[in-house]
C-alpha positions as protocol buffer text, in pm:
chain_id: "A"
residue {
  index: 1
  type: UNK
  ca { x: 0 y: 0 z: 0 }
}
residue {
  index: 2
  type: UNK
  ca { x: 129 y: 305 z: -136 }
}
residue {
  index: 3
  type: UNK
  ca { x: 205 y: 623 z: 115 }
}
residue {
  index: 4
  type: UNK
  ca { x: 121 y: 930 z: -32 }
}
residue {
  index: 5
  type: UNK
  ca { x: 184 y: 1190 z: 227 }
}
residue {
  index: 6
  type: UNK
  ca { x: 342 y: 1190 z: 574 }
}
residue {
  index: 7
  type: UNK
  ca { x: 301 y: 1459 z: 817 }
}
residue {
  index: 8
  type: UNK
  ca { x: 281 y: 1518 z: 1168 }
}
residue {
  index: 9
  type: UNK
  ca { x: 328 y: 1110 z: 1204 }
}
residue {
  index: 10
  type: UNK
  ca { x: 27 y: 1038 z: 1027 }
}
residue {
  index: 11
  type: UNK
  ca { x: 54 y: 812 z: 707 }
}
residue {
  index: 12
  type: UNK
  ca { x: -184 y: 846 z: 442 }
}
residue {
  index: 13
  type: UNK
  ca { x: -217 y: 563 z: 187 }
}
residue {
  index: 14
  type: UNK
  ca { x: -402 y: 442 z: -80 }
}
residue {
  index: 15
  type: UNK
  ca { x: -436 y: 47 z: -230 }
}
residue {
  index: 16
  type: UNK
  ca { x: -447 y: -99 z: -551 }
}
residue {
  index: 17
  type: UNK
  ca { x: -787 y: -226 z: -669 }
}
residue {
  index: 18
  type: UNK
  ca { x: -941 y: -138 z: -331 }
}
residue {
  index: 19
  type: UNK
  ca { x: -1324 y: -117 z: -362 }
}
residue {
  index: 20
  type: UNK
  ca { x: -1532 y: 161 z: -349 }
}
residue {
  index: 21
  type: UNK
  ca { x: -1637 y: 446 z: -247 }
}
residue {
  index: 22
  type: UNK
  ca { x: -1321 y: 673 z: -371 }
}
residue {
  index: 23
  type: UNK
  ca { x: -1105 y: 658 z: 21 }
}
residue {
  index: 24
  type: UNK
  ca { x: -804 y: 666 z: 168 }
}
residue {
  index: 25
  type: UNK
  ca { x: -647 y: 526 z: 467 }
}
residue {
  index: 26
  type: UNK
  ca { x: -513 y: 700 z: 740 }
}
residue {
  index: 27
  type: UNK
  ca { x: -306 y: 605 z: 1005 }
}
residue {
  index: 28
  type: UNK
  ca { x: -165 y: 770 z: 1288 }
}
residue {
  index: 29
  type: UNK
  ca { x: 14 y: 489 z: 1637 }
}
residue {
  index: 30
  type: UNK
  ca { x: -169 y: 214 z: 1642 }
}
residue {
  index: 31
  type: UNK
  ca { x: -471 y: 378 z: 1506 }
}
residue {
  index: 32
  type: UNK
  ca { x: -629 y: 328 z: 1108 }
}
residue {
  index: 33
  type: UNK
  ca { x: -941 y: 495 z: 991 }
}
residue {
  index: 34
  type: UNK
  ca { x: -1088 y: 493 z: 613 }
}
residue {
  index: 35
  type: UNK
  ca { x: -1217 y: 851 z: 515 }
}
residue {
  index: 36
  type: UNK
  ca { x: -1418 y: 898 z: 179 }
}
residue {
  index: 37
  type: UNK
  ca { x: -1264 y: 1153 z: -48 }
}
residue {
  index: 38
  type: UNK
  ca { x: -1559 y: 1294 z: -188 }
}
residue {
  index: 39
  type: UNK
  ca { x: -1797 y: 1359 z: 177 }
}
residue {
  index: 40
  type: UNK
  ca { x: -1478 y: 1349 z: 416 }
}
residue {
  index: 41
  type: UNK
  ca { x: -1697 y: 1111 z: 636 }
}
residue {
  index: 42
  type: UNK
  ca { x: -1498 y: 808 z: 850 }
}
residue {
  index: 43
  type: UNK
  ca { x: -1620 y: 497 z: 669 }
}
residue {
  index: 44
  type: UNK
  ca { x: -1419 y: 304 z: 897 }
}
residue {
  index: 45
  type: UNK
  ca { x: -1169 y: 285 z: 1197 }
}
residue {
  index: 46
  type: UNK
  ca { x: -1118 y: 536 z: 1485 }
}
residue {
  index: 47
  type: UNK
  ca { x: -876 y: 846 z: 1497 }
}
residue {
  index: 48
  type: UNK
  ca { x: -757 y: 1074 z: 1807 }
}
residue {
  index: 49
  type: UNK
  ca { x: -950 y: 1395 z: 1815 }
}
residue {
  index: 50
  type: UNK
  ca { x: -668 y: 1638 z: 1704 }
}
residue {
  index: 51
  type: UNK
  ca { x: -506 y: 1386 z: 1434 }
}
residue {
  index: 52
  type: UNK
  ca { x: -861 y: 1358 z: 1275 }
}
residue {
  index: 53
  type: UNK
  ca { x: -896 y: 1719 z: 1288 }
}
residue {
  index: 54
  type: UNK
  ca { x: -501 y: 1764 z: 1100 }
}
residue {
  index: 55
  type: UNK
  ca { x: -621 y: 1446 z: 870 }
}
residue {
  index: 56
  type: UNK
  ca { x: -981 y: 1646 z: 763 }
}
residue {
  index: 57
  type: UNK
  ca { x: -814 y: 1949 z: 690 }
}
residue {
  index: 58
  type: UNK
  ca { x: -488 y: 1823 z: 464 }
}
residue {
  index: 59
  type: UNK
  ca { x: -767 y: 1624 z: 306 }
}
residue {
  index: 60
  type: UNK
  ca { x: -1015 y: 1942 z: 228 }
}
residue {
  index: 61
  type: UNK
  ca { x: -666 y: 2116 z: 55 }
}
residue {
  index: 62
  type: UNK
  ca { x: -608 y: 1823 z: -177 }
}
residue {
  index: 63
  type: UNK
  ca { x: -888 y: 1676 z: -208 }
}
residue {
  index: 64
  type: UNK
  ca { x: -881 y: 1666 z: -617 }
}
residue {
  index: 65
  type: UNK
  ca { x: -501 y: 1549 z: -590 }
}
residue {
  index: 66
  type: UNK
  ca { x: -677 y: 1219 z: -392 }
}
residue {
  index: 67
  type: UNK
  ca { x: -942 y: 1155 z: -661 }
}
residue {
  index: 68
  type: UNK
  ca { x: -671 y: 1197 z: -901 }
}
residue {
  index: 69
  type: UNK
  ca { x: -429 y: 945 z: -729 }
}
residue {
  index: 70
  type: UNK
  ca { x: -808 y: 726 z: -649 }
}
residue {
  index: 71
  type: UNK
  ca { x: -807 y: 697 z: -995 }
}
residue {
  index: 72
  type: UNK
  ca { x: -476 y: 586 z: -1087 }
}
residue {
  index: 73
  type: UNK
  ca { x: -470 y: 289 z: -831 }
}
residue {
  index: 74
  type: UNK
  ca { x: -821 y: 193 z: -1016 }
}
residue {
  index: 75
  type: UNK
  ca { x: -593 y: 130 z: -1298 }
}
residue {
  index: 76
  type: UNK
  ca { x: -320 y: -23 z: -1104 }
}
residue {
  index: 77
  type: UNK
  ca { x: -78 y: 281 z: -1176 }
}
residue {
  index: 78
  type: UNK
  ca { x: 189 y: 444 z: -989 }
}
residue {
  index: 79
  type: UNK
  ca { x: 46 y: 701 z: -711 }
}
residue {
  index: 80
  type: UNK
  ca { x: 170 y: 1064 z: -719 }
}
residue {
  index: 81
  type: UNK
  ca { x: 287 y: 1198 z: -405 }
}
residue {
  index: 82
  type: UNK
  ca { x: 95 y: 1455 z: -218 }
}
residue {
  index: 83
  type: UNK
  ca { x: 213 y: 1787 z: -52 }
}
residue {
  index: 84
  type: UNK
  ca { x: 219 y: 1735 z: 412 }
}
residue {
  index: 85
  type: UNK
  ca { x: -7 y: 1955 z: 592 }
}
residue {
  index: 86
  type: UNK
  ca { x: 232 y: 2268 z: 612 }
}
């Protein structure tokens, strides 16, 4: 599973063929949560409060950069990398 951003020790990663609706994975200690890229809601997993909060917002600012990168693991290609929360 491909990581696409790092910050603030939070990965965020996407998979290969991994099934709908359009998310990404987020993880963050021993934590994981799935959060859909188009209606930033938690389709699965908990998060700490203030890592969800840093997690929502990097995902607002790029959120076309994920559905771009969504759709390039639908066809099984390389991900492009995606700026940290600054």
């Amino acid at each position: 599973m491909p990581t696409i951003s790092t910050f603030y020790g939070i990965l965020i990663q996407m998979f290969w063929h991994d099934h709908a609706p359009p998310h990404f994975h987020a993880l963050y200690a021993e934590h994981e949560t799935l959060i859909d890229i188009q209606t930033l809601d938690i389709l699965e997993g908990e998060m700490p409060r203030r890592a969800l909060a840093l997690i929502l917002e990097w995902a607002q600012e790029h959120r076309t950069e994920l559905m771009e990168d969504w759709e390039l693991c639908v066809r099984n290609q390389p991900l492009k990398k995606i700026r940290p929360l600054q």
